[in-house]
PyMOL CGO cylinders between C-alpha atoms (Angstrom):
from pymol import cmd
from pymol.cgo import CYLINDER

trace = [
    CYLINDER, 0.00, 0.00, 0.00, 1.58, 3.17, -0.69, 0.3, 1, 1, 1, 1, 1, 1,
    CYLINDER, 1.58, 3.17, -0.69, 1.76, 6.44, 1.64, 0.3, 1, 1, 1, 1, 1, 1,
    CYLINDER, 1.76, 6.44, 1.64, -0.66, 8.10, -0.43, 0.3, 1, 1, 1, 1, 1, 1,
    CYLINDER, -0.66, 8.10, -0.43, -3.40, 5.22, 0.08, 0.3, 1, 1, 1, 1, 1, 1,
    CYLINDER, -3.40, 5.22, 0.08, -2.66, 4.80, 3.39, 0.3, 1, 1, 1, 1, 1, 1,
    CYLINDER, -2.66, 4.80, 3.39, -3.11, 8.32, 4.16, 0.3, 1, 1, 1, 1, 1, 1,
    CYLINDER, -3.11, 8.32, 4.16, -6.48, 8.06, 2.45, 0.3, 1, 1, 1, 1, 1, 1,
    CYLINDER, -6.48, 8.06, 2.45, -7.48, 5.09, 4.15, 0.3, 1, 1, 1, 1, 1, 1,
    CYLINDER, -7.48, 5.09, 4.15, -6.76, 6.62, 8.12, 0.3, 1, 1, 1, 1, 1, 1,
    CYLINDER, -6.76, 6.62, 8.12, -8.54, 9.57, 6.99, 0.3, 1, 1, 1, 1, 1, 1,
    CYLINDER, -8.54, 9.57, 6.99, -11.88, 8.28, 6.05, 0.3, 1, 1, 1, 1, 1, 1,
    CYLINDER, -11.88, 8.28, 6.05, -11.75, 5.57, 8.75, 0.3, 1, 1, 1, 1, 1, 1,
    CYLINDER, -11.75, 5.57, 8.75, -11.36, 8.88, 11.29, 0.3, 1, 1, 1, 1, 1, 1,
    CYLINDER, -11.36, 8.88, 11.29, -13.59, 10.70, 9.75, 0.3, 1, 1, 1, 1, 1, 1,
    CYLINDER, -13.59, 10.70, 9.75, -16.26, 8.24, 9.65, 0.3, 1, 1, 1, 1, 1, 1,
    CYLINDER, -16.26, 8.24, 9.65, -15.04, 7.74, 13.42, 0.3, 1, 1, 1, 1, 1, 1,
    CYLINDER, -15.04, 7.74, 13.42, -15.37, 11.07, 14.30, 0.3, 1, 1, 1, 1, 1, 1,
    CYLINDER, -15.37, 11.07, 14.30, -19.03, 11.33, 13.29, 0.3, 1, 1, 1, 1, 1, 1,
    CYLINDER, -19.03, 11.33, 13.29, -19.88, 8.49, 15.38, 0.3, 1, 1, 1, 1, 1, 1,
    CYLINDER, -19.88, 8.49, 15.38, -18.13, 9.47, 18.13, 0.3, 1, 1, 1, 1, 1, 1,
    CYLINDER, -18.13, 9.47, 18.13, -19.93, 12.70, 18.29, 0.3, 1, 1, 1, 1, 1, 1,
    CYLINDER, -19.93, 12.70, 18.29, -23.14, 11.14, 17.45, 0.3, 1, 1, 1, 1, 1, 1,
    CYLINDER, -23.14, 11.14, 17.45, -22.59, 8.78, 20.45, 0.3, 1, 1, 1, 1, 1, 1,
    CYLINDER, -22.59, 8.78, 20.45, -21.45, 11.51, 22.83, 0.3, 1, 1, 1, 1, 1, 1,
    CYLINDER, -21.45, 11.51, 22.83, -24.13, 13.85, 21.79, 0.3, 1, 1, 1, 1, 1, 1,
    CYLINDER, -24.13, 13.85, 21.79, -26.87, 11.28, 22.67, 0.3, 1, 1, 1, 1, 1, 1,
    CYLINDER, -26.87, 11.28, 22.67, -24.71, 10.10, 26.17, 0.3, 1, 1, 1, 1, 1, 1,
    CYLINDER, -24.71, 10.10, 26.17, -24.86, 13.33, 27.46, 0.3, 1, 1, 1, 1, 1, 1,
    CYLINDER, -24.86, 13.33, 27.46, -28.47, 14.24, 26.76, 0.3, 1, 1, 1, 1, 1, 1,
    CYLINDER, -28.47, 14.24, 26.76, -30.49, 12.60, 29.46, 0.3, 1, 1, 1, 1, 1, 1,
    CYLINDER, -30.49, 12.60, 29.46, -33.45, 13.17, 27.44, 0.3, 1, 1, 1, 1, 1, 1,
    CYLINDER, -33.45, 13.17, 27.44, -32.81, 11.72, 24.07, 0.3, 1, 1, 1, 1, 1, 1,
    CYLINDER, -32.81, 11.72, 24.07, -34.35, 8.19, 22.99, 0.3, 1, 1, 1, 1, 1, 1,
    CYLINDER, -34.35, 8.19, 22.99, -35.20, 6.73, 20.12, 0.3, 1, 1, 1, 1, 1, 1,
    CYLINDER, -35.20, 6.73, 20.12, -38.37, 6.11, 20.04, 0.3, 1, 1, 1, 1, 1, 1,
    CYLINDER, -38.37, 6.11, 20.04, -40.08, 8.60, 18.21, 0.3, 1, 1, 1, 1, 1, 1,
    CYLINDER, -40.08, 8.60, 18.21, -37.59, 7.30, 15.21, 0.3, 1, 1, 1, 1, 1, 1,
    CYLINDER, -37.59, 7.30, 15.21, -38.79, 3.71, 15.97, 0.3, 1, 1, 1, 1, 1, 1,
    CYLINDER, -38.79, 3.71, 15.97, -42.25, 5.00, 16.29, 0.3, 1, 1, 1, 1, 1, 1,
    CYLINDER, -42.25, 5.00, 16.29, -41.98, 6.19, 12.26, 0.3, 1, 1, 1, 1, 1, 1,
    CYLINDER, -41.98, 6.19, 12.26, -40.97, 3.29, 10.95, 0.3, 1, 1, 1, 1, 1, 1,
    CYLINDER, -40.97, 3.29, 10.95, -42.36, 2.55, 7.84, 0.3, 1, 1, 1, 1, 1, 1,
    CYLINDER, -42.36, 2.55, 7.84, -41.34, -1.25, 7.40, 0.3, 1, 1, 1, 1, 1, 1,
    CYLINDER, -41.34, -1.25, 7.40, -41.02, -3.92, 9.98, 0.3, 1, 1, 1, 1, 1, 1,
    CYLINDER, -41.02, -3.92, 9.98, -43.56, -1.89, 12.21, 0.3, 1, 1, 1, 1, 1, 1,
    CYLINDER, -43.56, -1.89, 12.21, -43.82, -5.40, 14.37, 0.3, 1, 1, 1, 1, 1, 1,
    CYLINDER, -43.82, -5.40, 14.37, -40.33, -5.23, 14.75, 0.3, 1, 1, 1, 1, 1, 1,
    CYLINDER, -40.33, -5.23, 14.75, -39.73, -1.47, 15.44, 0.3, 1, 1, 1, 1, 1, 1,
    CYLINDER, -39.73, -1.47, 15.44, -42.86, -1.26, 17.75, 0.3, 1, 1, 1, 1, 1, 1,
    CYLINDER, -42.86, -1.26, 17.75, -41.73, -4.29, 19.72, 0.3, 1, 1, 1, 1, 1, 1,
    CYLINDER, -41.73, -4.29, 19.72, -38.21, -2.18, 20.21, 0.3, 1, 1, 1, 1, 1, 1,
    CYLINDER, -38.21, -2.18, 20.21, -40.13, 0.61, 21.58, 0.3, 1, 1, 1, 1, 1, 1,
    CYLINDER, -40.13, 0.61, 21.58, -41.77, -1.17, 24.69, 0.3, 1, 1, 1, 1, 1, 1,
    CYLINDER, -41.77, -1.17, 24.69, -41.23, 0.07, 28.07, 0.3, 1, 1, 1, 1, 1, 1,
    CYLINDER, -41.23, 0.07, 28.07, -38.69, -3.86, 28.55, 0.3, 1, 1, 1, 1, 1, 1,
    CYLINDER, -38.69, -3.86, 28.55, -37.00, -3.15, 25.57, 0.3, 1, 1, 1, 1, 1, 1,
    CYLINDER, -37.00, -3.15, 25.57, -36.37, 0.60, 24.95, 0.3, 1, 1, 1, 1, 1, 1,
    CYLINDER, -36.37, 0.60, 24.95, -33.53, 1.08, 27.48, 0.3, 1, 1, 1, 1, 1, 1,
    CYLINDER, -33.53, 1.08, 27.48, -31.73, -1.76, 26.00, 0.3, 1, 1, 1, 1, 1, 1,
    CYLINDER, -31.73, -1.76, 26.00, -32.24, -0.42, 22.23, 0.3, 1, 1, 1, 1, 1, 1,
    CYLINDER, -32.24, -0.42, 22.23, -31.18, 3.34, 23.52, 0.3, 1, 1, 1, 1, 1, 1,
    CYLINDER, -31.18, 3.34, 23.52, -27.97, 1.97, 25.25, 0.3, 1, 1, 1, 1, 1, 1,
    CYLINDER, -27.97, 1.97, 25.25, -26.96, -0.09, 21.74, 0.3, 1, 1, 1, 1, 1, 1,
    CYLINDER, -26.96, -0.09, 21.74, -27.43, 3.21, 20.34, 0.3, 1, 1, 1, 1, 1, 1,
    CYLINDER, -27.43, 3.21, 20.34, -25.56, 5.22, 22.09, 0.3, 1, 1, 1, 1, 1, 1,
    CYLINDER, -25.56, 5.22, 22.09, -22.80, 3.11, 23.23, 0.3, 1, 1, 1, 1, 1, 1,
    CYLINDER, -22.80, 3.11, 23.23, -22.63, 1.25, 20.30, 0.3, 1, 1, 1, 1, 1, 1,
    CYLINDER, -22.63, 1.25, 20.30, -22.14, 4.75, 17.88, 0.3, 1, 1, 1, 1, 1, 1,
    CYLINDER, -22.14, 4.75, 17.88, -19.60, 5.44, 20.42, 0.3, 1, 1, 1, 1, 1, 1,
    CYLINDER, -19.60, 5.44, 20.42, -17.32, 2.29, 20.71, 0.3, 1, 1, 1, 1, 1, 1,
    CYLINDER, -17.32, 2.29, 20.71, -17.49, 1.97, 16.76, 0.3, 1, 1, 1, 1, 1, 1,
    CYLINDER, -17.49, 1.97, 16.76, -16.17, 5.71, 16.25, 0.3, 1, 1, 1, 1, 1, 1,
    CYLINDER, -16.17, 5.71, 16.25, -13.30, 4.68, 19.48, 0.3, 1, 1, 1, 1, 1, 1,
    CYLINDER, -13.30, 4.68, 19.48, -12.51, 1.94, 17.04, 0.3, 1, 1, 1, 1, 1, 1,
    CYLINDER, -12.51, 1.94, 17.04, -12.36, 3.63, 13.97, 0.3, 1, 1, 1, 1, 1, 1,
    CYLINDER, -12.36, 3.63, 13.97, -10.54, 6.69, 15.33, 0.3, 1, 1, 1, 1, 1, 1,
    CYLINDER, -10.54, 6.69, 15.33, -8.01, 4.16, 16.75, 0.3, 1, 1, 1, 1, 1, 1,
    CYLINDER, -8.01, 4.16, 16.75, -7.56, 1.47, 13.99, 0.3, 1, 1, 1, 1, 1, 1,
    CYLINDER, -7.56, 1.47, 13.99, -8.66, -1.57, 16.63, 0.3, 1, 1, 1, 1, 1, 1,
    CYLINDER, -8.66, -1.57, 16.63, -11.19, -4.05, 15.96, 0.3, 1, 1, 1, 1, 1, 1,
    CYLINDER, -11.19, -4.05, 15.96, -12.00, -2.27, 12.81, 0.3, 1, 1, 1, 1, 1, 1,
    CYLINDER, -12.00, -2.27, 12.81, -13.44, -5.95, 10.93, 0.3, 1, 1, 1, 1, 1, 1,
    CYLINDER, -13.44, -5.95, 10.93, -15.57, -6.51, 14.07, 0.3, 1, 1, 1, 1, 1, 1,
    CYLINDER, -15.57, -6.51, 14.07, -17.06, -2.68, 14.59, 0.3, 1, 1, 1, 1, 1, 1,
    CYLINDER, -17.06, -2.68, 14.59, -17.45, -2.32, 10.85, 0.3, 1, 1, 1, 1, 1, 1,
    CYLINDER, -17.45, -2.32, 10.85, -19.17, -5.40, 10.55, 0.3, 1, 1, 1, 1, 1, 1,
    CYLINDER, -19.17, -5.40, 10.55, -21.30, -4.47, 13.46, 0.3, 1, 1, 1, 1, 1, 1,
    CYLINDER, -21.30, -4.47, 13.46, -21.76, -0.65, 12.42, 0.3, 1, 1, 1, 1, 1, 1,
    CYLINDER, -21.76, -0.65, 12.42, -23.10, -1.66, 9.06, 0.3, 1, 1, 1, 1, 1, 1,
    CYLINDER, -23.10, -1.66, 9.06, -25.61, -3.58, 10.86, 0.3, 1, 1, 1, 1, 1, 1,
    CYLINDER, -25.61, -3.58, 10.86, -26.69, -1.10, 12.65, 0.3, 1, 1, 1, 1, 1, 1,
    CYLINDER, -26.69, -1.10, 12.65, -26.88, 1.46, 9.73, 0.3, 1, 1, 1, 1, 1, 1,
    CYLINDER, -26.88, 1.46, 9.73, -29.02, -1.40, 7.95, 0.3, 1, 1, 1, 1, 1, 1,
    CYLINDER, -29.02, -1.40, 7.95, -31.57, -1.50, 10.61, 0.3, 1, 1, 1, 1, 1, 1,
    CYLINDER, -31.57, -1.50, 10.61, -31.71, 2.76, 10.91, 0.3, 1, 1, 1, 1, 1, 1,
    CYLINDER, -31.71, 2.76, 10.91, -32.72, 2.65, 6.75, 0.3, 1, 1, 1, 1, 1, 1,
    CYLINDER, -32.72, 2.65, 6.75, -35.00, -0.30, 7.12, 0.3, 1, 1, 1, 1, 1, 1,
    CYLINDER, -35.00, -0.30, 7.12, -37.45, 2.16, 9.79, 0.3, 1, 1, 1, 1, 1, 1,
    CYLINDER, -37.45, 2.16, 9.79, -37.16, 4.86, 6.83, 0.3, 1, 1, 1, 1, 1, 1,
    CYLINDER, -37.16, 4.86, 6.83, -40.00, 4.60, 3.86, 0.3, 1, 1, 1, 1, 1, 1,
    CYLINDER, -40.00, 4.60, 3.86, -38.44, 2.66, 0.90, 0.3, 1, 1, 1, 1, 1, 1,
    CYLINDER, -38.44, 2.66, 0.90, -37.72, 3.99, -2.14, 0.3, 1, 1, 1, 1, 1, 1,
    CYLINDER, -37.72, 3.99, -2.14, -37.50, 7.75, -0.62, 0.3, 1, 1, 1, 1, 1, 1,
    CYLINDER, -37.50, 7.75, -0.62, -35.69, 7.36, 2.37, 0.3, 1, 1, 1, 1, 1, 1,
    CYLINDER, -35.69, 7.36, 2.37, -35.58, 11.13, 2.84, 0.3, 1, 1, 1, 1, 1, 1,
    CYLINDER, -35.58, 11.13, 2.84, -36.79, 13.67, 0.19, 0.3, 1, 1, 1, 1, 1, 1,
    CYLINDER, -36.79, 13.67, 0.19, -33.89, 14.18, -1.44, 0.3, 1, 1, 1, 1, 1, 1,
    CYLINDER, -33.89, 14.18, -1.44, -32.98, 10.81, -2.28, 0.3, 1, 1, 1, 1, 1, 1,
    CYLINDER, -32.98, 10.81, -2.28, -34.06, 7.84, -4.27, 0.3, 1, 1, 1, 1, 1, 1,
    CYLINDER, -34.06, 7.84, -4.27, -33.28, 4.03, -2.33, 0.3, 1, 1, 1, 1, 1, 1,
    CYLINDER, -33.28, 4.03, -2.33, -29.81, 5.42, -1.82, 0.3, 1, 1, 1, 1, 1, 1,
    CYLINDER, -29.81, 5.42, -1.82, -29.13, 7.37, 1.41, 0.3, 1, 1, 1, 1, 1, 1,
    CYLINDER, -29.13, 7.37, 1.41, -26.27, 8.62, 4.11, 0.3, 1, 1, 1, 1, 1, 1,
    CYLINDER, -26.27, 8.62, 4.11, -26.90, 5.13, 5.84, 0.3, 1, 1, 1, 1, 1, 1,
    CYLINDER, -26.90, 5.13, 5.84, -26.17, 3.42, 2.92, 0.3, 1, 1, 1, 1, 1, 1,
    CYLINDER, -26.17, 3.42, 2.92, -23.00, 5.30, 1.91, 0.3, 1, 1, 1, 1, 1, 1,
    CYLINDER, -23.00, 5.30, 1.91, -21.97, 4.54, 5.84, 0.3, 1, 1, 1, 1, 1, 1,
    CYLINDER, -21.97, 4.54, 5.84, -22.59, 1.04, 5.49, 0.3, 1, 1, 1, 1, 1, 1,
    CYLINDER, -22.59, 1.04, 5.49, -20.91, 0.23, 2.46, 0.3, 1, 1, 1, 1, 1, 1,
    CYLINDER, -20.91, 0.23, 2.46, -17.85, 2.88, 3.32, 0.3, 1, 1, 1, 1, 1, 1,
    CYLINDER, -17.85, 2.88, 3.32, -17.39, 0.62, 6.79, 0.3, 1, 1, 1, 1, 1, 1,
    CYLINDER, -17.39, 0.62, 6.79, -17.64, -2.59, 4.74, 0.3, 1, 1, 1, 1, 1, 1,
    CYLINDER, -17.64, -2.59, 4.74, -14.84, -0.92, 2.59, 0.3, 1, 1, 1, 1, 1, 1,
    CYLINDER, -14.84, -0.92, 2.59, -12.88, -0.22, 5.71, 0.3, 1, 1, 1, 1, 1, 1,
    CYLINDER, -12.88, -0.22, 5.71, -13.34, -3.57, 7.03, 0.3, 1, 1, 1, 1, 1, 1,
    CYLINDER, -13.34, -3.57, 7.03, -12.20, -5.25, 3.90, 0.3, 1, 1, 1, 1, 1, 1,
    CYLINDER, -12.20, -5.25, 3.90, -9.63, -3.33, 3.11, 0.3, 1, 1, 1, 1, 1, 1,
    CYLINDER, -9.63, -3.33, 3.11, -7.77, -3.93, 6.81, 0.3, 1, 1, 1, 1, 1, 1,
    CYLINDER, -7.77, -3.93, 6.81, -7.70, -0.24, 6.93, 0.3, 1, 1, 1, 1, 1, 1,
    CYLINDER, -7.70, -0.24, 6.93, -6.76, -0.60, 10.79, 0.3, 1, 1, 1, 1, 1, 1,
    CYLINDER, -6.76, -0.60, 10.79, -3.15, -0.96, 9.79, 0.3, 1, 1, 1, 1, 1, 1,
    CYLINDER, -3.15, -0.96, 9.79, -3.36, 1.96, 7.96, 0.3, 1, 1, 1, 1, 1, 1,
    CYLINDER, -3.36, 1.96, 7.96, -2.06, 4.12, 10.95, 0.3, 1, 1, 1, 1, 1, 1,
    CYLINDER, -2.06, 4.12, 10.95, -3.71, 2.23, 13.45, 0.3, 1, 1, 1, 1, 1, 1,
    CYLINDER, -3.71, 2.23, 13.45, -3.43, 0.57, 16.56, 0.3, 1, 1, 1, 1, 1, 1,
    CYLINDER, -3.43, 0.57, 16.56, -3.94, -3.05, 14.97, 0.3, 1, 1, 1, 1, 1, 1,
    CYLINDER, -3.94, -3.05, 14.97, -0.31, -3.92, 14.07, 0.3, 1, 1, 1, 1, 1, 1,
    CYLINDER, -0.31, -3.92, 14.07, 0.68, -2.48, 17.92, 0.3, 1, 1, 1, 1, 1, 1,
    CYLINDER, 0.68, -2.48, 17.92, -2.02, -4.73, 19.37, 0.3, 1, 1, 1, 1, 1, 1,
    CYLINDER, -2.02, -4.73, 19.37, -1.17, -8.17, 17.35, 0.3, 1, 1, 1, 1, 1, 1,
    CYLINDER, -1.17, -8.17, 17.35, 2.26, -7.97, 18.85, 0.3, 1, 1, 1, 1, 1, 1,
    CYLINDER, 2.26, -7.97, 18.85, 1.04, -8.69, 22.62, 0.3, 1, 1, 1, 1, 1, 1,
    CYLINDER, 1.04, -8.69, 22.62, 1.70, -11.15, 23.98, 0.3, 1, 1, 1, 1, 1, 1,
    CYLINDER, 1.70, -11.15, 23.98, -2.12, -12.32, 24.31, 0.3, 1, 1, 1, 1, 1, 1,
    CYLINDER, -2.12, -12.32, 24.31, -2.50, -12.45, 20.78, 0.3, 1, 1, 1, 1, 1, 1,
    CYLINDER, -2.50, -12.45, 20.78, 0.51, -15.13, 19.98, 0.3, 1, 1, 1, 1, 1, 1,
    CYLINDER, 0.51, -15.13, 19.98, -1.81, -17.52, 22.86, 0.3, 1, 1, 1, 1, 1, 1,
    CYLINDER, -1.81, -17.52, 22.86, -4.57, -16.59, 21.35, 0.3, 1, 1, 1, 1, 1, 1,
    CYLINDER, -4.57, -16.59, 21.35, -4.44, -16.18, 17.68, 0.3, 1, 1, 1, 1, 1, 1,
    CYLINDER, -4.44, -16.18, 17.68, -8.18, -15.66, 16.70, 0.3, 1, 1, 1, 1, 1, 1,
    CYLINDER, -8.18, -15.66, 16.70, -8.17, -12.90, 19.06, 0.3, 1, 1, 1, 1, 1, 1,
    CYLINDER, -8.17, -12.90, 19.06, -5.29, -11.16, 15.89, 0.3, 1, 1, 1, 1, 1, 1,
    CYLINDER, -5.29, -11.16, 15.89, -8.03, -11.38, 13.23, 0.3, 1, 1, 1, 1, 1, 1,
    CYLINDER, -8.03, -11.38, 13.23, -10.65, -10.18, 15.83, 0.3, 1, 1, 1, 1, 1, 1,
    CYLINDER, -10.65, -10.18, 15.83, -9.01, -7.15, 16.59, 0.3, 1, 1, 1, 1, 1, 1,
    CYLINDER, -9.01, -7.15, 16.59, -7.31, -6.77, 12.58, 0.3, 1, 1, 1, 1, 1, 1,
]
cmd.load_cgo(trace, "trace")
């Protein structure tokens, strides 16, 4: 990989970090956001999205949110883990476009949205082993925990 690509490659991974790192933090800090007036507007799976909204549920859904925008923009940011969070961050952006109304997600687009372009740039990421691209991955599969346990090295590459 040359400098050029790897340059490219740590700063869209931080970038992409950064926005869920604030996105995270943002919704941490505000003891008053939830998400269930997004749940509540979903358009397809309503069975699914309702269900996520019950009194049982909803503190468990609000938690994945927030901590889970968090820890994947930590990994990003950091180059650790990046094939797990990616894998799990495109998930998630999956399941925010399925509550939106198919094929206008918003009003300016048409079946394409930002959640797809987020998806598919993590997937990138996580293909591409864009951890070692300035990031904590090569540092981490040196430990000494890593040469005992070797599937931890792909977990964390």
């Amino acid at each position: 990989m040359s400098k050029f690509e790897k340059i490219s490659l740590f700063l869209v991974r931080f970038s992409l970090g950064w926005i869920f790192v604030y996105s995270g933090m943002t919704k941490i800090l505000n003891p008053q956001w939830s998400s269930v007036k997004y749940l509540q507007g979903a358009k397809m799976f309503t069975g699914l999205f309702t269900w996520m909204t019950q009194p049982a549920v909803l503190p468990i859904i609000n938690a994945i949110n927030e901590w889970g925008q968090l820890l994947l923009g930590i990994s990003l940011i950091l180059g650790i883990a990046v094939r797990l969070s990616t894998t799990l961050g495109a998930i998630l952006m999956a399941l925010y476009y399925i509550v939106l109304p198919f094929p206008y997600p918003n009003p300016q687009s048409f079946i394409v949205d930002q959640h797809i372009i987020y998806a598919l740039v993590m997937i990138y990421l996580g293909a591409s082993n864009s951890g070692k691209a300035y990031g904590l991955v090569g540092w981490c599969s040196k430990l000494p925990i890593c040469s005992k346990f070797p599937k931890l090295r792909k977990l964390i590459g």
